[in-house]
C-alpha positions in Angstrom: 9.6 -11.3 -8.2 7.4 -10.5 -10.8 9.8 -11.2 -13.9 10.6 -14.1 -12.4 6.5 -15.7 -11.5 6.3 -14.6 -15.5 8.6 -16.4 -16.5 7.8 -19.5 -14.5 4.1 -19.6 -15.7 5.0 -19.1 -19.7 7.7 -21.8 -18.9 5.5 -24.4 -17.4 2.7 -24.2 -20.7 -0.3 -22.8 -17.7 -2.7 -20.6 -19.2 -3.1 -18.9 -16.1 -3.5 -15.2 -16.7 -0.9 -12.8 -14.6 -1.5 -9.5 -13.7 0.7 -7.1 -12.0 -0.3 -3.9 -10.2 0.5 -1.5 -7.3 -1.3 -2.4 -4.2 -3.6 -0.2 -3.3 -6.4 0.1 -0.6 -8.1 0.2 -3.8 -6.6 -2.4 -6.0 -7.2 -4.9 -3.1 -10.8 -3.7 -2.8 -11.5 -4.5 -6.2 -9.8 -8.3 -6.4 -11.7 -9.0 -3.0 -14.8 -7.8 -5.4 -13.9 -10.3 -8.5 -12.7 -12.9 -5.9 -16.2 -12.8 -4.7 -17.2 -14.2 -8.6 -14.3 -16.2 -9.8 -12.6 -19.2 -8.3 -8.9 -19.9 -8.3 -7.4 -16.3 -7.7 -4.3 -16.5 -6.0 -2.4 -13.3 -4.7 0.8 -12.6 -4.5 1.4 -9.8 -2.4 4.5 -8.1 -2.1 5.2 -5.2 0.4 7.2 -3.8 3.2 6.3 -3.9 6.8 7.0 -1.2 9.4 7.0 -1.5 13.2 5.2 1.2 15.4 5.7 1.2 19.6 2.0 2.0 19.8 -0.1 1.3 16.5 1.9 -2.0 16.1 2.7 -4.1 12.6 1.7 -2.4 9.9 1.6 -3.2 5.9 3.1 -0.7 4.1 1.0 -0.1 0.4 0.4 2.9 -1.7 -1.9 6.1 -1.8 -3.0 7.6 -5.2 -0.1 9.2 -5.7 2.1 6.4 -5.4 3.2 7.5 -1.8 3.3 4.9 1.1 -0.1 3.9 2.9 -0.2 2.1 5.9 -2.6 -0.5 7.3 -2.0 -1.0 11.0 -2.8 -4.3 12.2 -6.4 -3.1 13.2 -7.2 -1.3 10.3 -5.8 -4.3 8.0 -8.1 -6.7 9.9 -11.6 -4.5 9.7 -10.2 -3.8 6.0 -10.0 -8.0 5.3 -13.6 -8.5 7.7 -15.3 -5.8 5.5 -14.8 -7.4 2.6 -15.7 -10.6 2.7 -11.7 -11.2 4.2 -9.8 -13.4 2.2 -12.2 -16.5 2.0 -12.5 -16.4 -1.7 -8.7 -16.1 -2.4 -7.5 -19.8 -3.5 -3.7 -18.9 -2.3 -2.3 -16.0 -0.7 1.4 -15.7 -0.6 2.7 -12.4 0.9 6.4 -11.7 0.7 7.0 -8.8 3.5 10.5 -7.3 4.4 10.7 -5.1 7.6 14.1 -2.6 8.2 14.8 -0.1 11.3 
């Protein structure tokens, strides 16, 4: 997905700037920050979602160490509310997968 939103933008002439990173309960943290000041970010988020009988949906990111994080639905909702939530993002698109 990445190559290919690369290649799109250089194709169509945009100057809009890409940047490509894990996402991290960090990473996240800190575009909510500079959405706060700049207008027009869009995120692309790209993850893998897991099922739990109790805790519910959960988005699967990554710790420090590049191991997988979860955010339960709850924790993903007080996580988005804390921050401001995604009121500053100009476009979110999130592209999720979910396997047994």
């Amino acid at each position: 997905e990445a190559e290919a939103l690369s290649q799109s933008l250089t194709e169509s002439g945009s100057d809009v700037g890409l940047k490509i990173g894990a996402a991290t309960v960090s990473s996240l943290t800190k575009l909510l920050a500079l959405a706060r000041s700049r207008r027009g970010l869009v995120l692309h988020l790209s993850a893998h979602a897991v099922k739990h009988h109790e805790k519910g949906i959960g988005l699967v990111l990554e710790d420090a160490t590049g191991g997988p994080h979860i955010l339960w639905h709850r924790q993903l909702d007080e996580f988005l509310g804390g921050h401001g939530g995604l009121r500053h993002i100009s476009m979110l698109f999130l592209s999720a997968c979910h396997s047994e």
